[in-house]
C-alpha positions as CSV (number, residue, x, y, z in Angstrom):
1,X,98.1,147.9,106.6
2,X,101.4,146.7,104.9
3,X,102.4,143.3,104.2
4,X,106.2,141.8,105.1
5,X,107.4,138.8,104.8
6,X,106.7,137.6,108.1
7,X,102.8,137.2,107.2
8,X,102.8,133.9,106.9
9,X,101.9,132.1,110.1
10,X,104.3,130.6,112.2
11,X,102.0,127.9,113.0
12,X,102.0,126.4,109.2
13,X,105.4,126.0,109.8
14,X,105.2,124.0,112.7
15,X,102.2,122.5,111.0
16,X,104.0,121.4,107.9
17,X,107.3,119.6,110.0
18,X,104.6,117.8,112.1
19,X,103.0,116.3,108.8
20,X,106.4,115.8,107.5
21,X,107.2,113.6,110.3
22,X,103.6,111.7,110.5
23,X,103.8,111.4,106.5
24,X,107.4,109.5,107.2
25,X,106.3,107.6,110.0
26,X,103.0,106.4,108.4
27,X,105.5,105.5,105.2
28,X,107.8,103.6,107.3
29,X,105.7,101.4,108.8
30,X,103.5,100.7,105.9
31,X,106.7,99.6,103.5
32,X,108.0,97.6,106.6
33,X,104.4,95.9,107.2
34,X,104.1,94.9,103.4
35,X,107.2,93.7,102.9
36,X,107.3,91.9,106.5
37,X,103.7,90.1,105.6
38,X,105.2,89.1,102.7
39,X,108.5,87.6,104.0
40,X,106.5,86.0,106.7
41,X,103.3,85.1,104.6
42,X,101.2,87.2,107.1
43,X,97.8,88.2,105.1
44,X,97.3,90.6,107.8
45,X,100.3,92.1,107.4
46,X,100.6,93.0,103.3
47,X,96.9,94.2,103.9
48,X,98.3,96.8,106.9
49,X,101.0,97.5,103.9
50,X,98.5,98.5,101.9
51,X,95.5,99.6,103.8
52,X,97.8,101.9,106.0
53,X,98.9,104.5,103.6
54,X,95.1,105.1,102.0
55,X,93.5,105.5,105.5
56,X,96.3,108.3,106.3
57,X,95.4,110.1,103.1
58,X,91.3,109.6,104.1
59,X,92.2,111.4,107.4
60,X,95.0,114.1,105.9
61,X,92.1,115.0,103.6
62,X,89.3,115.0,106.1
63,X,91.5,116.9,108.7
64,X,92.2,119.6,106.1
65,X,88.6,120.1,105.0
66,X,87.1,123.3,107.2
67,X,90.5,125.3,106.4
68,X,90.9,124.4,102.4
69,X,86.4,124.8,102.5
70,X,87.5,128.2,104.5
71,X,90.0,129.2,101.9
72,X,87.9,128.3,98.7
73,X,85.1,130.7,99.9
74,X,87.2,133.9,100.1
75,X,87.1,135.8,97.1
76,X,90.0,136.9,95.7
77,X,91.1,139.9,94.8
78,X,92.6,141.4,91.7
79,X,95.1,143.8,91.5
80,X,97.9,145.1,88.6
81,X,101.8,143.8,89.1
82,X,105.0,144.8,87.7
83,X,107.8,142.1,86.9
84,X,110.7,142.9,88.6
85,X,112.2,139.4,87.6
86,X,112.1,136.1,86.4
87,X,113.8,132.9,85.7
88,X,113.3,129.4,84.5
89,X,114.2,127.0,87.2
90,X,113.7,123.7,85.0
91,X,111.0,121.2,83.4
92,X,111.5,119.5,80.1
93,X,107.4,119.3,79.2
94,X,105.3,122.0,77.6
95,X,104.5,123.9,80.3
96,X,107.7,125.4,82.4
97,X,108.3,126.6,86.5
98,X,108.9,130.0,86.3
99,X,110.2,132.2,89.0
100,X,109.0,135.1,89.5
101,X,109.3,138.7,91.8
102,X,106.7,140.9,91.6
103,X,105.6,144.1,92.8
104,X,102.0,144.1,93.8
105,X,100.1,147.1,93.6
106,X,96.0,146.6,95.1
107,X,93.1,149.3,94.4
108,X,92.1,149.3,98.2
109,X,95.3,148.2,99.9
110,X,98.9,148.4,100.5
111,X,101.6,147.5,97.8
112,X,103.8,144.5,98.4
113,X,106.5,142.8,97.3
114,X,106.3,138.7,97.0
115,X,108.0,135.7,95.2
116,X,106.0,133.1,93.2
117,X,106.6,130.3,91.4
118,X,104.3,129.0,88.9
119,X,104.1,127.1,85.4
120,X,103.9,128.7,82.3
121,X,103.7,127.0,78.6
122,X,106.7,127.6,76.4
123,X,104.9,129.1,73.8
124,X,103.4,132.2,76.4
125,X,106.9,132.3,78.2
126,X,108.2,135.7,75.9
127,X,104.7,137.6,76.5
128,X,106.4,138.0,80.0
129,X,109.5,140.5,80.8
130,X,111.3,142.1,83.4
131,X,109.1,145.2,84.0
132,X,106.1,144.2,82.2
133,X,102.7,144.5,84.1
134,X,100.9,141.4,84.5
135,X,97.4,141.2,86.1
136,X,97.1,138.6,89.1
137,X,95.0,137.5,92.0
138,X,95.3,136.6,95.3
139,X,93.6,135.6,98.6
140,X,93.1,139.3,100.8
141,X,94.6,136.9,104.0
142,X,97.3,135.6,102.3
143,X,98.8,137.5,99.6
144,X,101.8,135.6,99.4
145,X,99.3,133.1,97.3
146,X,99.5,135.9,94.5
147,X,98.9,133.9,91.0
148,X,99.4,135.8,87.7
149,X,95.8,135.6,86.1
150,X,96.8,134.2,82.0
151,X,93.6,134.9,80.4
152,X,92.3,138.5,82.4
153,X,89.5,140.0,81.5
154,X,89.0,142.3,78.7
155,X,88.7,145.5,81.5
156,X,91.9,144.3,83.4
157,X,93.4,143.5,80.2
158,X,92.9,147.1,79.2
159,X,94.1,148.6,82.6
160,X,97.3,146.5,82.1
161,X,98.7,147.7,79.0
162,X,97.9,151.3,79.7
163,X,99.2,151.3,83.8
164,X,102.4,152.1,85.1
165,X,103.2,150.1,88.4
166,X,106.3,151.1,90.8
167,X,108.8,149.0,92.4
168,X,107.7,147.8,95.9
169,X,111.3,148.1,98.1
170,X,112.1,145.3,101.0
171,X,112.3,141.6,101.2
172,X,109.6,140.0,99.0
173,X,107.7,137.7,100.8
174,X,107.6,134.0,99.7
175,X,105.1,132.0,98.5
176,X,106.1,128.5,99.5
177,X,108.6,129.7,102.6
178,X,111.3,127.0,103.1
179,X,111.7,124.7,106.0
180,X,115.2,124.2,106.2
181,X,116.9,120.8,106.4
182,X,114.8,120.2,109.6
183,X,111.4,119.5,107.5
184,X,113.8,116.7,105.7
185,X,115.4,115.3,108.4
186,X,112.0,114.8,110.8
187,X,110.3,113.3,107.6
188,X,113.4,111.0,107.3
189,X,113.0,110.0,111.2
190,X,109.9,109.4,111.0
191,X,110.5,106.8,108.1
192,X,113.0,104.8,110.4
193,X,110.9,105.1,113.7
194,X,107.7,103.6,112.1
195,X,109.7,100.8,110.2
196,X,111.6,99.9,113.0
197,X,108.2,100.1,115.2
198,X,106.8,97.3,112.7
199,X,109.9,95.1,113.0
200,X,109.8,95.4,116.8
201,X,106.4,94.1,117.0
202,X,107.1,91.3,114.8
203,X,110.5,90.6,115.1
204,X,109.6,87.4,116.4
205,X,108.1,85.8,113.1
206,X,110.9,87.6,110.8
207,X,113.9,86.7,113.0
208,X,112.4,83.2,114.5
209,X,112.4,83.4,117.7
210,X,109.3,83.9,120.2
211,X,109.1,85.5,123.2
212,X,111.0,83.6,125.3
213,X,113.9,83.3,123.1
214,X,112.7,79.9,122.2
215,X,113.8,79.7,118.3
216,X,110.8,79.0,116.3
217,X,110.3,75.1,114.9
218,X,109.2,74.7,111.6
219,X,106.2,72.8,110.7
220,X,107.4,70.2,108.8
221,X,110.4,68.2,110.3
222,X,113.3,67.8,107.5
223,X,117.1,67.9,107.3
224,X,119.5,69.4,104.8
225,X,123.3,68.8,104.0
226,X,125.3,71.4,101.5
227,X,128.9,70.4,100.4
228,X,131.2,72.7,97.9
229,X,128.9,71.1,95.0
230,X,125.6,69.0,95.9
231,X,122.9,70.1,98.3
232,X,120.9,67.4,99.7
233,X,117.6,68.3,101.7
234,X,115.2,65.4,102.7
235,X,111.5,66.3,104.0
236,X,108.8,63.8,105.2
237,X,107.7,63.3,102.1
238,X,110.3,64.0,99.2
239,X,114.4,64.0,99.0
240,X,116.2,65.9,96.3
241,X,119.8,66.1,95.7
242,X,121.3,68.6,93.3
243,X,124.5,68.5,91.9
244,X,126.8,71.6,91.0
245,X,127.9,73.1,87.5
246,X,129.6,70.4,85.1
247,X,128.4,67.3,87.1
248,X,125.3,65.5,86.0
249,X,123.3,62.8,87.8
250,X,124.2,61.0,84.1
251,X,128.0,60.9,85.2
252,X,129.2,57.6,86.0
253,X,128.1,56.5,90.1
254,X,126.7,60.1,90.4
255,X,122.6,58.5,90.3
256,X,123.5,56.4,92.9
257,X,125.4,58.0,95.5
258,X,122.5,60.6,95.2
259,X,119.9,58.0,96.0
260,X,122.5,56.6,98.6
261,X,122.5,59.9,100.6
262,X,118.6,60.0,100.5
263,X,118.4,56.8,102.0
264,X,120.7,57.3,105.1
265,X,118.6,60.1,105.7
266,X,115.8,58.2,106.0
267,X,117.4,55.0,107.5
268,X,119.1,57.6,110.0
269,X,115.3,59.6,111.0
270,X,113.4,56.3,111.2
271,X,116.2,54.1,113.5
272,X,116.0,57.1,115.9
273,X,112.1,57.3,115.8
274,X,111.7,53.9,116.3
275,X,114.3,53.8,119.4
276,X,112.3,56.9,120.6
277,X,108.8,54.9,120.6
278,X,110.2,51.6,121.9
279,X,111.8,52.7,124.8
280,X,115.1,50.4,124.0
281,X,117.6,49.9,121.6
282,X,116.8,47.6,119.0
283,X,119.2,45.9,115.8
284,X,118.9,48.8,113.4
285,X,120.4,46.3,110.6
286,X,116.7,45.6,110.6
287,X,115.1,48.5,110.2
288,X,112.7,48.7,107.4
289,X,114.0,50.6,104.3
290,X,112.2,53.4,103.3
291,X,110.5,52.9,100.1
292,X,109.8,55.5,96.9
293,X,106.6,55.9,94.7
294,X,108.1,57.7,92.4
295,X,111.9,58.6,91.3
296,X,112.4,61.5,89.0
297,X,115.4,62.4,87.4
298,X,116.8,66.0,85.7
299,X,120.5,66.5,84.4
300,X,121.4,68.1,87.8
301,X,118.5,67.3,90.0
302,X,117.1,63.9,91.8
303,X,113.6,63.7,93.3
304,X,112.4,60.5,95.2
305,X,108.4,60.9,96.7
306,X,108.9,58.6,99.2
307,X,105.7,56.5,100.1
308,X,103.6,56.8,103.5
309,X,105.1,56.1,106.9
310,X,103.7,52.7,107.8
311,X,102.4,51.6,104.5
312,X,105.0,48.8,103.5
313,X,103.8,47.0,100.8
314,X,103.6,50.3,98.2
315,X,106.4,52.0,96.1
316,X,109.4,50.3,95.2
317,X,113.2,50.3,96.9
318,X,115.0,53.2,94.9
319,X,118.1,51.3,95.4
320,X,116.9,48.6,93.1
321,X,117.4,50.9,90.3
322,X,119.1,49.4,86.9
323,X,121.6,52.7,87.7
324,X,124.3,51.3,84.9
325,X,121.4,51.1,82.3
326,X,119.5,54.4,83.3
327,X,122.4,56.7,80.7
328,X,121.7,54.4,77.9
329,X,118.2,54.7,78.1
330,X,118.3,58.3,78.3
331,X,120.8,58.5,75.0
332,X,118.4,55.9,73.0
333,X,115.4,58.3,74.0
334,X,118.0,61.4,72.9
335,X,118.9,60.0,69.2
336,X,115.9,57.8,68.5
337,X,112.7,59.5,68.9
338,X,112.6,62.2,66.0
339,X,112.8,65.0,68.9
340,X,115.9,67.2,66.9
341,X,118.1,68.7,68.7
342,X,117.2,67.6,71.9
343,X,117.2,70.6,74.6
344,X,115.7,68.7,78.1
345,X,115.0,65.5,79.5
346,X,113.5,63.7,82.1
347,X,113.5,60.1,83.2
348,X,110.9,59.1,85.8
349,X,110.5,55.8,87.7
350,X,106.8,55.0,88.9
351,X,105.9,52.1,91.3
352,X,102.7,53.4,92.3
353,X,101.2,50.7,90.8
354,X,102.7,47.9,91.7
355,X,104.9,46.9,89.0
356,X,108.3,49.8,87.9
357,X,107.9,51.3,85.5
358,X,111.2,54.0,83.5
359,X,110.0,56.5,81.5
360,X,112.2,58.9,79.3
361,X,110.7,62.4,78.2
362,X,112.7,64.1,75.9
363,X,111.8,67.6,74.7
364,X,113.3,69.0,71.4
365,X,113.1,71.4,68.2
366,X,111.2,68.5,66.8
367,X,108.7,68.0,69.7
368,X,108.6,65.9,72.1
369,X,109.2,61.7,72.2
370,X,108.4,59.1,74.9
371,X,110.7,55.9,75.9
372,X,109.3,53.4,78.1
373,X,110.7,50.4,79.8
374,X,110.2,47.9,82.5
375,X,112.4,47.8,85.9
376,X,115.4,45.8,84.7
377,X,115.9,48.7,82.0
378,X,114.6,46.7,79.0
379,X,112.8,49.3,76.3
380,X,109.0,47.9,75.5
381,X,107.8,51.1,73.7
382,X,108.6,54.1,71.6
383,X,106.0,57.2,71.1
384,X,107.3,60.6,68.9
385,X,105.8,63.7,69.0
């Protein structure tokens, strides 16, 4: 019996670029499902993500069972070796990848020739040496899974330092033979073929259209304008404008332009709903204005909470706003409260009740102070941190 370096089976080859491509494909489509599902707020999806990878490992594991079960219960055998070389092929930690060729030299069967590789700490790394004898073990099937044994028994450990061990000539055989670039580029197709298989199936929710080429409607009906500095959007229930860098809603006529764009939105949606419903064109001078419950104002952002369709005695007009005395306020609420240095502020205008209602937050190094004042911008309290 001799061994060469064809004893591996050509099957494991074959076997390893098959996994290679199922490991890619099952990695594809799980990175693609997870971050679809989350993109598209699919539950289903970021659970796939997830779920996917785990059940391939379950079955990889359970697949390879009866052969690693078969492998385990061979015994190995034990045999003398003579280094014919080694070198250090990297590893920063303790314990280095070594390199090595040795020439195997059984008790009942032939010598052979094979290249490991296998970690050894730093501090045992000069007990081995280009013709030293070394004492390993390996499967009687498969001797290319030759491991040097560290810690021999004392009788092996005796043969060892007394036994001289010729050079086996030929190839050595290989312990983990290469696949080529082929293992690497089926692993890499199977990547893209099982991501783009996930987009495919749900192309319609990421790219927003459904089967028919219909694009897909959002849920909640709203309308959006962007120029080179403010963005205006304007939902069913709440309008913000925000301004751009160096303008604030402070700035002389900026407040009220902002509200002014809110309201034509709304003027604009209501006049063409209510033309829809009548079934004729009516005076849209007279349609009703939309009203607000509540106005809230940042430094470069508006918010208006408009009130329920149809309900037309609550909120307030958000045009009616004391816009010339709304920067005064917020400069008394700035200097006069005991705040510090002032670092944020907020100004909110409530008519939920009935009655408006201004209110000036002002958050600083010093805490936080309250101004309060009635709709026609007159302050009637004061409250410091």
């Amino acid at each position: 019996m001799t061994f060469t370096a064809d004893a591996q089976p050509a099957h494991s080859t074959l076997a390893d670029l098959a996994r290679g491509f199922l490991t890619g494909g099952v990695v594809g489509a799980s990175l693609a499902a997870f971050v679809s599902g989350c993109v598209v707020e699919k539950a289903l999806l970021v659970v796939v993500g997830l779920v996917l990878p785990a059940v391939y490992g379950l079955v990889l594991f359970l697949a390879t069972l009866p052969r690693r079960a078969r492998e385990a219960a061979v015994v190995p055998r034990t045999a003398l070796a003579v280094i014919e070389s080694l070198e250090a092929v990297g590893g920063e930690s303790s314990d280095v990848p070594v390199r090595f060729e040795l020439s195997v030299a059984p008790d009942e069967a032939p010598a052979y020739r094979v290249e490991i590789r296998q970690d050894i700490n730093l501090v045992e790394l000069p007990d081995y040496r280009p013709r030293g004898i070394v004492v390993v073990e390996y499967p009687p099937d498969r001797p290319a899974k030759t491991r040097i044994v560290k810690r021999p028994t004392p009788e092996w450990e005796e043969r060892a330092a007394g036994a001289q061990v010729d050079s086996v000539p030929g190839p050595a055989m290989k312990s983990d033979p290469p696949v080529g670039c082929a293992g690497g580029l089926l692993t890499l197709l199977g990547l893209l073929l099982g991501a783009g298989a996930v987009l495919l199936l749900f192309r319609a929710d990421l790219f927003g259209a459904d089967d028919s080429g219909t694009p897909r409607s959002p849920s909640v009906s709203s309308s959006s304008s962007t120029t080179t500095t403010t963005t205006t959007t304007v939902t069913s229930a709440t309008g913000t404008v925000t301004v751009g860098p160096g303008r604030s809603m402070l700035d002389r006529g900026e407040l009220r332009r902002a509200v002014e764009s809110l309201t034509e939105h709304t003027e604009s949606t209501e006049s063409t709903e209510g033309t829809e419903n009548s079934g004729h064109t009516g005076n849209t001078g007279n349609t009703d204005r939309r009203r607000a419950l509540t106005v809230v104002v940042q430094d470069r952002l508006l918010t208006v909470v408009f009130s329920p369709t149809g309900v037309q005695s609550a909120g307030f007009d958000p045009r009616s706003l004391p816009f010339d005395r709304l920067p005064g306020l917020v400069e008394e609420a700035r200097t006069t409260l005991g705040t510090g240095s002032p670092r944020s502020w907020q100004l909110t205008a409530d008519g939920i009740t009935g009655s408006l209602t201004l209110r000036v937050v002002v958050t600083g190094d010093g805490g936080t102070g309250t101004l309060e004042a009635d709709g026609q911008g007159n302050i009637r309290r004061r409250s410091g941190s």
